[in-house]
C-alpha positions in Angstrom: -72.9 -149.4 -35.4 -69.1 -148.9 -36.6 -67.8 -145.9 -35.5 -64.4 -144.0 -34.0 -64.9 -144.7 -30.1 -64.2 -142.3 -27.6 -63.4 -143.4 -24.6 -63.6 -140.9 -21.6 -62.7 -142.0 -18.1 -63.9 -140.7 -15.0 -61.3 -139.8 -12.5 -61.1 -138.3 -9.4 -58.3 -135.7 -9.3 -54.8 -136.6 -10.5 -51.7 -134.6 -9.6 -48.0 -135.4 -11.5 -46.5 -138.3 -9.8 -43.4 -137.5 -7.9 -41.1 -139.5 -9.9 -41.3 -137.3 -13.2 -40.4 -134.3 -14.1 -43.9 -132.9 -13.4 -43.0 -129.7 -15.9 -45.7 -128.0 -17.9 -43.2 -127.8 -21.4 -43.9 -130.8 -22.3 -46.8 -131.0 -24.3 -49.1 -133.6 -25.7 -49.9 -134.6 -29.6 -52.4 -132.2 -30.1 -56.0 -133.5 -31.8 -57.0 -131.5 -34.8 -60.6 -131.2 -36.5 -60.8 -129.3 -39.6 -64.0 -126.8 -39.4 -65.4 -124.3 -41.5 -67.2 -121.3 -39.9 -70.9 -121.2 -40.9 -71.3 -118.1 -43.2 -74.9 -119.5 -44.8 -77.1 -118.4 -41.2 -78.5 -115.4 -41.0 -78.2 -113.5 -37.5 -81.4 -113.8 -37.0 -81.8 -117.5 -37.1 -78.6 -117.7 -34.8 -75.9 -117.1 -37.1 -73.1 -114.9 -36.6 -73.7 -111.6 -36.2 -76.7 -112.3 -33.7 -75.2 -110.8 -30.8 -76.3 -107.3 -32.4 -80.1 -108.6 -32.4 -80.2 -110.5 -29.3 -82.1 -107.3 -26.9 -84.0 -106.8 -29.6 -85.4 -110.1 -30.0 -85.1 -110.5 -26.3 -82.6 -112.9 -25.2 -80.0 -112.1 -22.8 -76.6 -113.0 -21.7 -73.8 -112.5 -18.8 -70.4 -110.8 -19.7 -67.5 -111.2 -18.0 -65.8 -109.0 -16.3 -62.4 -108.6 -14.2 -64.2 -106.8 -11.9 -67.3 -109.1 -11.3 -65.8 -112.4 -11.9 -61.5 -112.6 -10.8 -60.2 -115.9 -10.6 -63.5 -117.6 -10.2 -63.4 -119.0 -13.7 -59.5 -119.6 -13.2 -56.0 -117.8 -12.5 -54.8 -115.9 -14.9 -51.0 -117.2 -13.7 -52.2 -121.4 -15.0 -50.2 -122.4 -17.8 -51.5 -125.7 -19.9 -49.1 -129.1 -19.2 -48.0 -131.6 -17.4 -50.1 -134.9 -16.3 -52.2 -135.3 -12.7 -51.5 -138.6 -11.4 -54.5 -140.1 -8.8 -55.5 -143.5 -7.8 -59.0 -143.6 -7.1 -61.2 -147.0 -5.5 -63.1 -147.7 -8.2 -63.1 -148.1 -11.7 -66.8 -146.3 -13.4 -69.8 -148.8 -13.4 -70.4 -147.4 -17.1 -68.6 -144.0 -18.6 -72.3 -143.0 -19.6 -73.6 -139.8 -18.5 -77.0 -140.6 -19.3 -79.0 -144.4 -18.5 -78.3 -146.8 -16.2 -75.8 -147.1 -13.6 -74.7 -143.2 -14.7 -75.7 -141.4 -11.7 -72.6 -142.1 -9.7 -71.0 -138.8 -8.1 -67.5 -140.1 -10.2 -69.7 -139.7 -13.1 -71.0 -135.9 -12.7 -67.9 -134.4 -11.4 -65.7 -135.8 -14.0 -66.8 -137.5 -16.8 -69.9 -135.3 -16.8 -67.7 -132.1 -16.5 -64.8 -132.7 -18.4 -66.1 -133.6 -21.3 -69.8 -133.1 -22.0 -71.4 -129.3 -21.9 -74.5 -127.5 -21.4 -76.5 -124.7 -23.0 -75.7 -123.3 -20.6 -73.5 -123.5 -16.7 -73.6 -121.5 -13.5 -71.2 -118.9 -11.9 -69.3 -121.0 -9.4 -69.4 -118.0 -6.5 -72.9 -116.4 -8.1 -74.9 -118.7 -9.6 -76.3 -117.1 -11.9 -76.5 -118.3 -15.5 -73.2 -117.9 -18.1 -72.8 -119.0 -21.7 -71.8 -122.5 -22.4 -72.6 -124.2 -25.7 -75.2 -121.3 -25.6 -74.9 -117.4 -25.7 -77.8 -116.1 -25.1 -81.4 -117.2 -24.1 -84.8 -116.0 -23.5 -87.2 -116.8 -20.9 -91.3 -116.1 -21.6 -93.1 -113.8 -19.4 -95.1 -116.7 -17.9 -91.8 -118.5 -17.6 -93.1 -121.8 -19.6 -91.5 -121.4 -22.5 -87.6 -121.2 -23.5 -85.1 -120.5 -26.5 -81.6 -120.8 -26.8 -79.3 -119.3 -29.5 -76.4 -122.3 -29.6 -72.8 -120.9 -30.5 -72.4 -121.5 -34.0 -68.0 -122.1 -33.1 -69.2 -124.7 -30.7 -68.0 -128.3 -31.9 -68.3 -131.8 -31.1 -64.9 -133.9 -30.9 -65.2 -134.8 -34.6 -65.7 -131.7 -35.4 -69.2 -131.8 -36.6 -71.4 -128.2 -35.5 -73.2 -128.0 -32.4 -76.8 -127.5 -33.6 -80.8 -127.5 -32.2 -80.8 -131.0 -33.3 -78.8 -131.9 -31.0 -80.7 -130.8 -27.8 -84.1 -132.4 -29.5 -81.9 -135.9 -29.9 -80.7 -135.4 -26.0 -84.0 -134.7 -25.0 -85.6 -138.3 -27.0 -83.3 -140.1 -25.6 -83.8 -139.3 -21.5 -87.0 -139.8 -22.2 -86.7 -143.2 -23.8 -87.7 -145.3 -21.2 -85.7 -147.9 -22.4 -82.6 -146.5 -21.1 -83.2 -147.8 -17.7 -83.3 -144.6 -15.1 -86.9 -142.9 -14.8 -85.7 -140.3 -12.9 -84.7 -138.9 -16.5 -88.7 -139.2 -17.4 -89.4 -137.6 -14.3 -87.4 -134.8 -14.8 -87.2 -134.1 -18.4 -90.7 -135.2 -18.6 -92.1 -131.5 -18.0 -91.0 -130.5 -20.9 -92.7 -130.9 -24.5 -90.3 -132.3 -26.9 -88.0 -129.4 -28.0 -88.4 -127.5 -31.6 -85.4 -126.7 -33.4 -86.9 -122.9 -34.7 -83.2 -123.1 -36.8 -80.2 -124.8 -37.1 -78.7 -122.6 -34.1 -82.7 -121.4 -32.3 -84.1 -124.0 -30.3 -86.8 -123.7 -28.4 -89.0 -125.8 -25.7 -92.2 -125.2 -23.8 -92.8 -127.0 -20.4 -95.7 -128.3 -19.3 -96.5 -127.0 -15.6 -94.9 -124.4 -13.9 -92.0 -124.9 -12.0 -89.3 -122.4 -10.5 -86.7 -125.2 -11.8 -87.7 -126.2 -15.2 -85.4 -123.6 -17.1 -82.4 -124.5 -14.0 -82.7 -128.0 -15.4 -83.0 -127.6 -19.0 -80.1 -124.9 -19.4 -77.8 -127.2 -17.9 -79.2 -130.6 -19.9 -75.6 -132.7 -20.7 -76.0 -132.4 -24.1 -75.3 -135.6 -27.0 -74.6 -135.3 -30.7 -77.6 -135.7 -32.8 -75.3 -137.3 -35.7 -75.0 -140.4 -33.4 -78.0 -140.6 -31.7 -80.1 -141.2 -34.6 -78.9 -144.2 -35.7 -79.7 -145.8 -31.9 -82.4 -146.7 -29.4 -82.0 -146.4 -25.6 -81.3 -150.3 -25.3 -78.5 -149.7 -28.0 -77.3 -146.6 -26.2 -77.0 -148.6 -23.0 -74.7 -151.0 -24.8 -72.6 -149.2 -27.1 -71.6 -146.5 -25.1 -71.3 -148.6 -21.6 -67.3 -148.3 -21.5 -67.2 -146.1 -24.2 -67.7 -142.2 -24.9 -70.1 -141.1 -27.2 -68.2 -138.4 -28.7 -68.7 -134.3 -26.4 -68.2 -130.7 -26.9 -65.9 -130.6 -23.5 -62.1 -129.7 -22.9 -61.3 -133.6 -22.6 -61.8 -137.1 -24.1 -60.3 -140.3 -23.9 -58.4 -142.3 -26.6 -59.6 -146.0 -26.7 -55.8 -147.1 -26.5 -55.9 -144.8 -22.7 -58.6 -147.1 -20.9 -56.8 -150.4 -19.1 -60.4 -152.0 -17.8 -60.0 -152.0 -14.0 -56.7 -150.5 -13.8 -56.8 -146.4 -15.2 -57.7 -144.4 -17.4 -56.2 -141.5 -18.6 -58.1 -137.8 -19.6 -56.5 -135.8 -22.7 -56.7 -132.2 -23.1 -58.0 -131.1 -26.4 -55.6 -128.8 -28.2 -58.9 -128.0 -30.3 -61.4 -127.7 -28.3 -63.8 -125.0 -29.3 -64.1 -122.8 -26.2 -60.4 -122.8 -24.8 -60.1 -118.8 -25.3 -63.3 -118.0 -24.0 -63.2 -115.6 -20.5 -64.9 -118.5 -18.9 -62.4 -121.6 -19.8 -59.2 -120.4 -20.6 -57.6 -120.3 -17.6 -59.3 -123.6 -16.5 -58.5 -127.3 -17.9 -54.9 -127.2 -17.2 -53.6 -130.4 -17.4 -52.6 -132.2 -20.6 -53.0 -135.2 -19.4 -55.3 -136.5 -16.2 -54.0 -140.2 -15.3 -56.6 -141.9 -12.7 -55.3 -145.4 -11.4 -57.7 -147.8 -9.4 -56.8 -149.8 -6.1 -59.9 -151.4 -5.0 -60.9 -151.5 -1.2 -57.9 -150.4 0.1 -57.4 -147.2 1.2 -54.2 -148.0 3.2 -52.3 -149.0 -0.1 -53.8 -145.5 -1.7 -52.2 -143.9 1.1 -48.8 -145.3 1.0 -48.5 -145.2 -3.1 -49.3 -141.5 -2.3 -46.4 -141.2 0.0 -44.5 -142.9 -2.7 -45.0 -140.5 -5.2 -47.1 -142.5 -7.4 -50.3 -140.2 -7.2 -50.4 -136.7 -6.3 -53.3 -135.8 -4.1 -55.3 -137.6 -1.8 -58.4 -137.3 0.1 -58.1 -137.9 3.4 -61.8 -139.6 4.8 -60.3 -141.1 7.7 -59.9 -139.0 11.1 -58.1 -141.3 12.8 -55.0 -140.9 9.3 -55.4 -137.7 9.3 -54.8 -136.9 13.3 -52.0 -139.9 13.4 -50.6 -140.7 10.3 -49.9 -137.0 8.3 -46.9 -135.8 10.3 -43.8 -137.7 8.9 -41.3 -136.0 7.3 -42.6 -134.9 3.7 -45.4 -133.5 5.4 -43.0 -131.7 8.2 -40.4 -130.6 6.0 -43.3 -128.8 4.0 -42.7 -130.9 0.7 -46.7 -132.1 0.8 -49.1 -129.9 2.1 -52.0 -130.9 3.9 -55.0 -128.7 5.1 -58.7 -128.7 5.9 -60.6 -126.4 3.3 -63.8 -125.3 4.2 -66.7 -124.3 1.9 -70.0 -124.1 1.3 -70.5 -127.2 -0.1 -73.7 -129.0 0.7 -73.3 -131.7 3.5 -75.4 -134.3 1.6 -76.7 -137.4 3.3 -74.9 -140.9 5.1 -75.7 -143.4 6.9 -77.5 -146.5 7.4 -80.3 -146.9 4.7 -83.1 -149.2 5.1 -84.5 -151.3 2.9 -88.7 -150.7 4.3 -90.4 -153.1 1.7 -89.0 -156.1 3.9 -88.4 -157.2 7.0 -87.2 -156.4 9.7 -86.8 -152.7 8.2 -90.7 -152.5 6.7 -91.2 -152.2 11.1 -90.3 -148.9 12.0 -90.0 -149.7 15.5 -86.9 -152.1 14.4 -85.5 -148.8 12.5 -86.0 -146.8 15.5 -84.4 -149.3 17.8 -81.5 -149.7 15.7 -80.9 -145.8 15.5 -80.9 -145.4 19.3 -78.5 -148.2 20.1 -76.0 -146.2 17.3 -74.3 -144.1 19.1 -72.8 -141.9 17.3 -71.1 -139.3 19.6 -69.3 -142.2 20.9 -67.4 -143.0 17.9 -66.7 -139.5 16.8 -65.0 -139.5 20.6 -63.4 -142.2 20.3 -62.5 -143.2 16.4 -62.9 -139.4 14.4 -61.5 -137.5 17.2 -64.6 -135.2 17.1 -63.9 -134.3 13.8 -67.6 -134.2 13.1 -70.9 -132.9 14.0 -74.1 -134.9 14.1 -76.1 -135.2 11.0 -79.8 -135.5 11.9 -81.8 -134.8 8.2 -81.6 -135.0 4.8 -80.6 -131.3 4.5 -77.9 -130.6 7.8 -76.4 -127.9 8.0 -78.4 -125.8 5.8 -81.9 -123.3 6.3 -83.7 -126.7 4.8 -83.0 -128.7 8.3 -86.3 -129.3 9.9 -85.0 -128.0 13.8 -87.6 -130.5 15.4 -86.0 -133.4 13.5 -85.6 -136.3 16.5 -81.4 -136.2 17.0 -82.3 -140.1 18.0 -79.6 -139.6 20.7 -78.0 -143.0 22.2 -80.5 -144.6 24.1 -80.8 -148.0 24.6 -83.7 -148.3 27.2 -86.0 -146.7 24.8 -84.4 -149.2 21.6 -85.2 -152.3 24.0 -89.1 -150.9 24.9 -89.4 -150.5 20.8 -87.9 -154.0 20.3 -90.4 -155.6 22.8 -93.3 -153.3 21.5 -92.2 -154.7 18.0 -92.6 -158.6 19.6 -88.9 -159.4 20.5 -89.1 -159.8 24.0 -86.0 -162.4 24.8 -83.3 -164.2 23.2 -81.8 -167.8 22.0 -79.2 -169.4 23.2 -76.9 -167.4 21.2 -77.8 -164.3 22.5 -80.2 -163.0 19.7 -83.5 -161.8 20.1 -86.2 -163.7 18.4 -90.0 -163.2 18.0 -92.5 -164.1 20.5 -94.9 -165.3 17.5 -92.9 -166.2 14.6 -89.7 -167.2 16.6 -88.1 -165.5 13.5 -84.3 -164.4 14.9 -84.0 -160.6 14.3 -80.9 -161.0 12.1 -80.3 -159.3 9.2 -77.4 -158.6 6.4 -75.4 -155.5 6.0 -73.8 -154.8 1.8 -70.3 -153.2 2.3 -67.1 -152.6 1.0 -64.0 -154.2 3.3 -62.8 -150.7 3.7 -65.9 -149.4 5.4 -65.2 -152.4 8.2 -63.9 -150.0 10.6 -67.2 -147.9 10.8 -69.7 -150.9 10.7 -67.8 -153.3 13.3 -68.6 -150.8 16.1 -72.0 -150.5 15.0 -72.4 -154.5 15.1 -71.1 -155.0 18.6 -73.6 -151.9 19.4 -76.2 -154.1 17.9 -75.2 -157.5 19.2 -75.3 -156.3 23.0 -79.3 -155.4 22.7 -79.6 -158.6 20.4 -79.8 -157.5 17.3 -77.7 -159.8 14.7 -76.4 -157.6 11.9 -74.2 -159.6 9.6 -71.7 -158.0 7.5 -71.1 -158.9 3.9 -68.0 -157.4 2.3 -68.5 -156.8 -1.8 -67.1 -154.2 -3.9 -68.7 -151.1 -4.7 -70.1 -152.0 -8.3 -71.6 -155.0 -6.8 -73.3 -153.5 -3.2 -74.7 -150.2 -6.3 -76.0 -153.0 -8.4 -77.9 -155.0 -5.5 -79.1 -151.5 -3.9 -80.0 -150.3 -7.4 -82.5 -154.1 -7.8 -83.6 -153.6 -4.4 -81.7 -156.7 -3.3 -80.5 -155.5 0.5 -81.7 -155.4 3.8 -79.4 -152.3 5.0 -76.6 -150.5 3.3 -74.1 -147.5 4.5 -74.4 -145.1 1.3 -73.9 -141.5 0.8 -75.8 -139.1 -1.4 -73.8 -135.4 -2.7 -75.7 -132.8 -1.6 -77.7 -130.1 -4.0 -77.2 -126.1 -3.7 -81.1 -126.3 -4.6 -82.6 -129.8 -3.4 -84.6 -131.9 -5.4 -86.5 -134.6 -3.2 -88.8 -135.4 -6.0 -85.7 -138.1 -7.6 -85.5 -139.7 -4.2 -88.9 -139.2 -2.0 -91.2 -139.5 -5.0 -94.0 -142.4 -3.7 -94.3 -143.7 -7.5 -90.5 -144.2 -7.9 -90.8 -146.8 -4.3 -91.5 -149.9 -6.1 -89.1 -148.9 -9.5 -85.5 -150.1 -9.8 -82.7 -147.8 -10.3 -83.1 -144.9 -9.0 -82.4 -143.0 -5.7 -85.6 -143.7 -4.1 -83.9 -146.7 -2.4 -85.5 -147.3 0.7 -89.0 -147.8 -1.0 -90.5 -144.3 1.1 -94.1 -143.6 0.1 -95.8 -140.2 1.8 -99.2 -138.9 0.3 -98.3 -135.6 1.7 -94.4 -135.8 0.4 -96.3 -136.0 -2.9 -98.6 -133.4 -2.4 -95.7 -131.2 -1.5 -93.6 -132.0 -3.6 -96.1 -130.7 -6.3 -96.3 -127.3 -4.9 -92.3 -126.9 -4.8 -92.2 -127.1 -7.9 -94.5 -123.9 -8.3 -93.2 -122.1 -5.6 -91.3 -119.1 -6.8 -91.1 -117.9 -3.0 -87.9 -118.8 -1.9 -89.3 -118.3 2.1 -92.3 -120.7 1.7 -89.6 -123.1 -0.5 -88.0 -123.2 2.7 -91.0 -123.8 4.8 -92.1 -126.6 2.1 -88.5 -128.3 2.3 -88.6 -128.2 6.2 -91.9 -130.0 6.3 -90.6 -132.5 3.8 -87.8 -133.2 5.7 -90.0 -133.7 9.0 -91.8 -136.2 7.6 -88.9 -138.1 6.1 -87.1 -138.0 9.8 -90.7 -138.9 11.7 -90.4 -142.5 9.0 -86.8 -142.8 9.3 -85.6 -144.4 6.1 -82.2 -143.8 7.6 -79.7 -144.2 10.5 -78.4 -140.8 10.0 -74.1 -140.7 10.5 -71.7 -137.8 10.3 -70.9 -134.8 8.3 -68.6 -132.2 8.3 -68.3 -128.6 6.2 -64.2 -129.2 4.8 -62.1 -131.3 2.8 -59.3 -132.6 4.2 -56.0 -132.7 1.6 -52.9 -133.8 1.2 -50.9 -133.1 -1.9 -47.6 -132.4 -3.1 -46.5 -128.9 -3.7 -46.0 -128.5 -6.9 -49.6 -127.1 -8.2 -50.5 -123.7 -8.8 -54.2 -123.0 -7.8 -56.7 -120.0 -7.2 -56.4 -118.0 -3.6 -59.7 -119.9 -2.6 -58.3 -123.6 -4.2 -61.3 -125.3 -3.9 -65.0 -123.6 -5.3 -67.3 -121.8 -3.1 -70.1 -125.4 -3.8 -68.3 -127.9 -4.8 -65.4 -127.5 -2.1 -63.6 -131.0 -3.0 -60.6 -132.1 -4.4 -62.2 -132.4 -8.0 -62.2 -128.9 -8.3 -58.1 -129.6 -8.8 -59.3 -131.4 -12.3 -60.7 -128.1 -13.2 -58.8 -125.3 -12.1 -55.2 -126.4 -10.7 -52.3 -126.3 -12.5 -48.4 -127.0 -12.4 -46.4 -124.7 -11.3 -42.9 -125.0 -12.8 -40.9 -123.0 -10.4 -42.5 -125.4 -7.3 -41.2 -128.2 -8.9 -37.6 -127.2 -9.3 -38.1 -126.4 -5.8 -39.7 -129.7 -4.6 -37.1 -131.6 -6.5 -33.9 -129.3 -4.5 -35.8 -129.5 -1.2 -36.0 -132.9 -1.4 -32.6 -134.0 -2.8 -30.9 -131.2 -0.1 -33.4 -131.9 2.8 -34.2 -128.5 2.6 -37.3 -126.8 4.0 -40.5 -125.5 2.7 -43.0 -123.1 4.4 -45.5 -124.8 6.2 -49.1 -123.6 5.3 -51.9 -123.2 8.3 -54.1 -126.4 8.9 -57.4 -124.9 8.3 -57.8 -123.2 4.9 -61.0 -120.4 5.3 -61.6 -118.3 2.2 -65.1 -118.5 1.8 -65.9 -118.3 5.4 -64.0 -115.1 5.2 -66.0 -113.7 1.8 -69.0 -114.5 3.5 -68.4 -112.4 6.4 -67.1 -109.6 3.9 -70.3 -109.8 1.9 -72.5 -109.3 5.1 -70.7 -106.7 6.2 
């Protein structure tokens, strides 16, 4: 199919590089699509004028409001320019929002919002439901079936209408098996195939009960219909691997801006539909968003960063932050650095296990290896007890089952499971080997060279019970791809956390034996399943809880995971020139790609930056630990 591509990057929060100017006046070629307002709908099938209807016909809608909503949907003081220079470590495995390989946190947090909308979004400090590509909706009594009344100003880049069509096209095509990801059937599969009422009504009916169905259709990434129906999933999947199939959102991508495994580079859409809305004007700052790959090495990142040559970075590394950030930029108060805290959910790390294989299918052998990982060791010794101790799917939040096993060092009880499990003494080399089989316990680890520092420990912990854990450094695409075909004995992943968690993509028994999707470790439960059915009716947030909890407890008792560390903060570093909220980084999201969305450059900063630095004058130092929401919270429960 011959068409204009669009091709959208995915970034990770870039700042203006140190060597530029960095000023906001200088402003991009603007893109341009010639629409006409629709004048031919009547209000009541969506048209304009529908607003005065809406209570009647009983939809509803949020306002804003200076008093209700303040900065949380951006400063009022942002001003539009300027370009955010990053380097990130990867380049995307596909710019798809939708299908295989998409489900990368890279994808959701920029590609996904930058450039694609919703019917509708959620207040960032709230959450409760705003306009989007929607203004209103309506919700039946017994909460199974749901219209939307789509803006009729809302636009797709080429300026064709945001119509129903469009969420019927979206909705075909997740469930279009052929696109390779069945959590999209899973999810989108309790829905009946959406009716387009009008051109600007749609409705959909789902087929069960379930306290998330209208959560998960509302905020549906939505595709244009105009595309989509000249394509199957399989076609999808190639045409739009690494590029965009064109979006409603503030961004896009100019073919001529992707370098393939070198950047890409976001533009700001001079015409993009929603810019003066309450809820997006003062957001989407930057003309231009400029992300720059260095693979598997972070220590380059850093010192490109110091450079100048990217703007903000994310500091994972304890041992950086406590002994490399004090130097003189970062003394003389030119780059800021500070821990943010948040309420963003902890999600899950660690060692996962492959259990459809040996030795992990024994869970003896994932026991064993759990207690010889000691884990308050290294945050001692390496991350400068940066961290707490992660011991479920859910820590740190009311979902934490409190009798989870902490599977505290202890290596007497790893070598009774080990004999138990039939390894009761060792070659010559040292490793232990079956007392049947004489099969050596060795095993292969999938990593990237720049997680080396975590696993090594981990491998001599191993290697002094017996235990041969081999390390094999690949790059990220490569160790997703294997994980994603099941080919891997153990990995060291990380999963983003949810504000409402959804074990069904991950702990669902029929997704164990399916390729690519989060169910990696192959878990199976009959009562996870069982469950996981009543969640989804449960409107009582208390026995959600209880239902989660339980869920969790039985995940911990199987142990598809070595759990690692977490922490509730961000740790940046950036150079300080940006403008940015009071609260700088959102009450959920709480990382530094909350900068893509609602940072900005400051001019008077950077006249500043540039004299302090040519004058080796100083700046004011800001406090290392940055706590506005633990503050609000405290003010709201008081």
């Amino acid at each position: 199919m011959k068409m204009k591509k669009y091709l959208l990057g995915l970034a990770c929060v870039l700042f203006i590089s140190c060597g530029g100017d960095g000023k906001s006046n200088k402003k991009m070629t603007p893109q341009k699509s010639e629409t006409k307002k629709d004048q031919s709908t009547s209000a009541k099938d969506g048209g304009y004028g529908f607003e005065d209807l809406a209570e009647d016909l009983g939809f509803q809608t949020y306002a804003w409001s200076k008093e209700k909503d303040g900065t949380y949907f951006g400063d009022p003081k942002a001003k539009k320019g300027g370009t955010l220079n990053y380097i990130h470590s990867l380049f995307p495995r596909t710019m798809r929002i939708i299908g295989q390989n998409s489900s990368q946190v890279l994808n959701s947090r920029t590609i996904a919002s930058l450039c694609y909308e919703s019917l509708l979004s959620q207040h960032p400090t709230t959450l409760d439901f705003i306009p989007k590509l929607a203004t209103h909706w309506h919700i039946s009594d017994d909460k199974m079936k749901f219209k939307f009344r789509i803006n009729p100003d809302a636009r797709w880049w080429d300026g064709m209408p945001v119509t129903a069509e469009d969420v019927v096209a979206t909705w075909d095509l997740r469930m279009d098996e052929t696109i390779l990801s069945p959590f999209e059937q899973m999810t989108y599969g309790k829905f009946e195939r959406p009716v387009a009422e009008s051109k600007y009504i749609v409705s959909v009916k789902a087929n069960t009960v379930n306290w998330r169905n209208f959560l998960y259709f509302a905020t549906m990434k939505l595709h244009p219909d105009h595309i989509l129906k000249e394509l199957d999933g399989t076609a999808f999947l190639e045409e739009y691997a690494f590029s965009m199939i064109p979006g409603t959102g503030p961004y896009l991508i100019p073919e001529e801006n992707i370098k393939n495994q070198e950047s890409y580079t976001f533009e700001r859409r001079e015409d993009y539909w929603d810019k003066d809305s309450p809820f997006s004007q003062h957001m989407f700052n930057f003309d231009k968003i400029k992300v720059s790959v260095v693979k598997d090495n972070d220590a380059l990142q850093f010192e490109k960063f110091k450079k100048g040559e990217q703007d903000i970075f994310n500091v994972n590394r304890s041992r950086r932050w406590i002994e490399e950030t004090d130097f003189e930029a970062t003394q003389k108060g030119w780059m800021k650095k500070q821990r943010i805290f948040s309420e963003k959910p902890a999600g899950t790390s660690g060692y996962y296990f492959n259990m459809r294989e040996w030795p992990f299918n024994d869970k003896r052998i994932r026991y064993a290896f759990c207690y010889l990982y000691d884990r308050e060791k290294m945050n001692r010794e390496m991350y400068y007890n940066e961290y707490g101790m992660m011991n479920s799917l859910y820590s740190g939040t009311v979902y934490e089952n409190p009798n989870n096993n902490k599977f505290k060092y202890n290596p007497e009880k790893a070598v009774q499971l080990l004999k138990e499990a039939g390894y009761t003494s060792r070659n010559s080399d040292g490793w232990l080997v079956h007392e049947k089989t004489g099969k050596v316990l060795s095993f292969t680890i999938i990593t990237q060279k720049t997680s080396a520092y975590m696993i090594t420990p981990v491998q001599q912990m191993l290697k002094e019970y017996g235990m041969d854990m081999q390390i094999q450094f690949i790059d990220y695409n490569t160790m997703i791809k294997n994980v994603n075909a099941r080919n891997f004995n153990v990995c060291m992943l990380a999963y983003s956390g949810l504000i409402y968690p959804n074990p069904e993509s991950s702990l669902r028994s029929t997704l164990a034996d399916q390729d690519d999707n989060n169910n990696v470790w192959g878990f199976k439960s009959d009562r996870v399943d069982e469950l996981l059915d009543e969640y989804d009716i449960c409107f009582d947030q208390k026995r959600r809880i209880e239902i989660i909890q339980e869920i969790d407890g039985i995940f911990n008792e199987v142990h598809p995971i070595a759990f690692s560390i977490a922490r509730n903060y961000s740790r940046m570093m950036w150079w300080d020139k940006f403008g940015y909220p009071d609260w700088m980084l959102s009450r959920y999201v709480g990382e530094y790609w909350d900068a893509f969305y609602y940072w900005w450059i400051d001019d008077e900063k950077v006249d500043r930056l540039d004299d302090a630095m040519q004058n080796e004058k100083q700046l004011p130092i800001m406090p290392i630990d940055m706590k506005y929401w633990p503050a609000y919270l405290l003010e709201l429960a008081s």
